[in-house]
N, C-alpha and C positions, 0 to 999 in steps of 0.2 A: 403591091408585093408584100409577103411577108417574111423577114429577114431573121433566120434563126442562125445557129452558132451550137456545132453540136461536138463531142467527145468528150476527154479525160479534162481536169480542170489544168490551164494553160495551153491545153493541147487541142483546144475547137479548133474547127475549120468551118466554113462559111456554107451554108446551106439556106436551102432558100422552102418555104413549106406552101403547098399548091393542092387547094381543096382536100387537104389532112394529109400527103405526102409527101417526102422529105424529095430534093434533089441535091446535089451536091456540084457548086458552080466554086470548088477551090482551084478547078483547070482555069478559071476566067480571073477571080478575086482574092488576094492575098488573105484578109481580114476584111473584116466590116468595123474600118479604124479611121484614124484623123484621114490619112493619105484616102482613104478608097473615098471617103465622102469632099473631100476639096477636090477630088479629081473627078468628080462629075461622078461617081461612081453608079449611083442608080443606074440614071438614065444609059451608062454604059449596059449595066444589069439587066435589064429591061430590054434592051436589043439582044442579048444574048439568050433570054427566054422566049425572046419571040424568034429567031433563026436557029437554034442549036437545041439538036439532042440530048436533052441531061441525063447523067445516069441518076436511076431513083435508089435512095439508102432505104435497110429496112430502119424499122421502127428505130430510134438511136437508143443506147443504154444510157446514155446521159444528155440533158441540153444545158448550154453553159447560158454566161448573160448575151444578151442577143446584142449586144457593142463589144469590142476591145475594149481593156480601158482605158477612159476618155483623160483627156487633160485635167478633168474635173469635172465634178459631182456639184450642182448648185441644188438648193433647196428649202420653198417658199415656207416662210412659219408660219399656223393661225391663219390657213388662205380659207378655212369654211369656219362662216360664224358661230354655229353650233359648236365646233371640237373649241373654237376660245372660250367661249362660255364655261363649257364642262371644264375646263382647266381653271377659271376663276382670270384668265386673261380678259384684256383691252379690245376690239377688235380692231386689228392696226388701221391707221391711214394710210400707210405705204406698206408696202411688201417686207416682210421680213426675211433673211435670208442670212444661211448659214451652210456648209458646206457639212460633205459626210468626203472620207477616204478613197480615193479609189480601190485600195487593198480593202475594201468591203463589198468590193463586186461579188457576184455570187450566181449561180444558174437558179430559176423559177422553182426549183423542185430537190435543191439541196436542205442540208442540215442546218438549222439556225444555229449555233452555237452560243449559248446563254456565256457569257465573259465570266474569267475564274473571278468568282466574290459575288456576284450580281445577286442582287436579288429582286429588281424592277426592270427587268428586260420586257421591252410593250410591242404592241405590231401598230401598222398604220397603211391601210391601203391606199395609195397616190396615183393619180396621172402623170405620167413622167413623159418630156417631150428630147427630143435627140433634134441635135441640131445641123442642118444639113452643110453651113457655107461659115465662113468668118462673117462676125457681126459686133458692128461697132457704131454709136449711137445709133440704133433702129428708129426709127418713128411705128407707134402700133400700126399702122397702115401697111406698111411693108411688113409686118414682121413677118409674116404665116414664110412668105419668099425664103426665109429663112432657117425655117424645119423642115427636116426630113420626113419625123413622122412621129410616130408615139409608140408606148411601150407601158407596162403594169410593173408599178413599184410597189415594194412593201418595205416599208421607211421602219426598220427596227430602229428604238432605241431602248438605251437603257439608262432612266428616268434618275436615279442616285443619281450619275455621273452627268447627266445633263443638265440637273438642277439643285444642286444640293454639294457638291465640287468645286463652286467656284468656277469666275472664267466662261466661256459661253458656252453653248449648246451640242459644240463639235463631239467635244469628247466622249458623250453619250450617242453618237450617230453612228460612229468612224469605224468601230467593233468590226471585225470579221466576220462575215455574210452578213453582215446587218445591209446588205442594198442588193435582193435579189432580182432581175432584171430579167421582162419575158413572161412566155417564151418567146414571142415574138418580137420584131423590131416593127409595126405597121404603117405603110408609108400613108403619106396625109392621105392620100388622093382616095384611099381604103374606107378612108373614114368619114362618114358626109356631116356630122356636125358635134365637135369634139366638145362640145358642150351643151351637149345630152349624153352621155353616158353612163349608164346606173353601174355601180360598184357595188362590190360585197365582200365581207369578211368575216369565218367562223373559226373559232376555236374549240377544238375537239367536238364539231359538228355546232354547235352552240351561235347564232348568229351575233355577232357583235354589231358589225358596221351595213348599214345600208343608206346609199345614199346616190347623188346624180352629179355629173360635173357640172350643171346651169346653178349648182350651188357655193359655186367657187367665188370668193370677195373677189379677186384679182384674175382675170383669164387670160387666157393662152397669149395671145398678143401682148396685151397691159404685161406681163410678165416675162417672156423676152424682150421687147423693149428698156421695159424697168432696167433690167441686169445689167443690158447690153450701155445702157449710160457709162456706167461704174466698172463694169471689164470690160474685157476683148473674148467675145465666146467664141471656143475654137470647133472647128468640123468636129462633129461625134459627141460633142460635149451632153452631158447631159443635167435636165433641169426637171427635178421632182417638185409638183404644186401645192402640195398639201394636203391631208386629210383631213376627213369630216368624221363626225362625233362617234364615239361606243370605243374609244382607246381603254385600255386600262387601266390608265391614272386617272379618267374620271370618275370610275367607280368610288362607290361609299360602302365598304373600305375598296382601297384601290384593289386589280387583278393583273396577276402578272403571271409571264410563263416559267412551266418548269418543266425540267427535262421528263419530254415521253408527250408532250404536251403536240398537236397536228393542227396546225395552222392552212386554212385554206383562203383563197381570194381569186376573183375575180371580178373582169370589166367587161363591156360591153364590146365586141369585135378586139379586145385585146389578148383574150386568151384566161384562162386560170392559173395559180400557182400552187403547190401546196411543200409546204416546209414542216417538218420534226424537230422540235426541239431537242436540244441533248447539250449535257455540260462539258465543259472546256476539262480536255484532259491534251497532256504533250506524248 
């Protein structure tokens, strides 16, 4: 299934998207949140697409992020060795990891808004995995049991405040829309080997990033497992793995976005995104 979230922002309602049409299953599912995923929610989903009449939405004017949002936003540092390299990092022995805001949720195809002062606002296309059940010490063998499914991140950050501020990495992730999610939420079973997946990323048509998830240091298992040592991942949680190399702090001189600036991405059966740059005004 593929699990979208479509209206005004705070105001989605749960839709479901089925060979490029929307339906609306908000009679069956409050949200696509902690509660709908601990309560078995799919597999409830899933019975009801296969017995019930859905009514079909036209096209939506807006798609939000394809979760509520989660308890938390986890997210892998330096997980492709190219993008360490390009940054003049280590390539880690364990997983790095750092958190972005939930208040940085965002729908696939909103406005990035560059933060008043910025001037190293960067993109980063990610695999990002939603977690379907509570999860606490995993062993990699179990883990997959433990995802719902996958989704297309684009891990903004802004590069001053992430490394040059002091303090860790957060502060440069956390920004407002900086974590837009979508459009879809796709469940595992969609997907037959989350590690082949080739991704892309252009700005203002210009190809930055290309690259495959079999090129991931740490993969999908190894990385909830990892987490799940160290917290307690809750239904809907979501965990971004990282991205591979053509950011725009590796450039020489680095590149970075400005308002007017159109940001596109996508994955392989995850869907595309595309975001507008524009400055922060109240």
């Amino acid at each position: 299934m593929q699990l979208v979230r479509i209206g005004a922002f705070e105001q989605e309602k749960p839709a479901l998207l089925i060979n490029g049409d929307y339906f609306d299953v908000s009679a069956h599912v409050v949200d696509y949140n902690e509660a709908f995923f601990a309560q078995d929610g799919l597999a409830k989903l899933a019975h009801v697409v296969a017995t019930k009449d859905l009514p079909k939405i036209e096209k939506p004017a807006r798609i939000g992020s394809c979760v509520a949002r989660p308890s938390k936003i986890i997210c892998v540092g330096l997980n492709y060795a190219d993008h360490a390299r390009e940054t003049g990092a280590e390539i880690p022995s364990e997983p790095i990891l750092f958190f972005k805001s939930t208040t940085a949720l965002s729908g696939p195809n909103d406005a990035v808004i560059i933060p008043r002062g910025s001037t190293k606002t960067d993109w980063e296309v990610e695999l990002a995995i939603v977690i379907g059940k509570k999860a606490q010490y995993v062993t990699e063998s179990e883990a997959y049991d433990y995802v719902a499914g996958y989704c297309l991140h684009n891990d903004y950050s802004e590069r001053e405040y992430q490394l040059e501020r002091g303090g860790n990495w957060s502060k440069g992730k956390g920004c407002d829309t900086f974590a837009p999610l979508g459009p879809a939420l796709v469940t595992k079973d969609e997907i037959s080997d989350v590690h082949n997946l080739n991704m892309w990323l252009d700005v203002n048509g210009k190809r930055f990033q290309t690259s495959n998830t079999n090129q991931l240091i740490f993969n999908v298992p190894q990385v909830v497992s990892y987490i799940s040592q160290f917290m307690t991942l809750l239904p809907g949680d979501v965990i971004s793995t990282g991205t591979p190399h053509g950011v725009g702090l590796g450039f020489k001189p680095p590149i970075y976005l400005q308002a007017g600036d159109v940001v596109t991405l996508g994955m392989d059966g995850l869907g595309e995104q595309k975001q507008q740059a524009v400055a922060y005004s109240k």
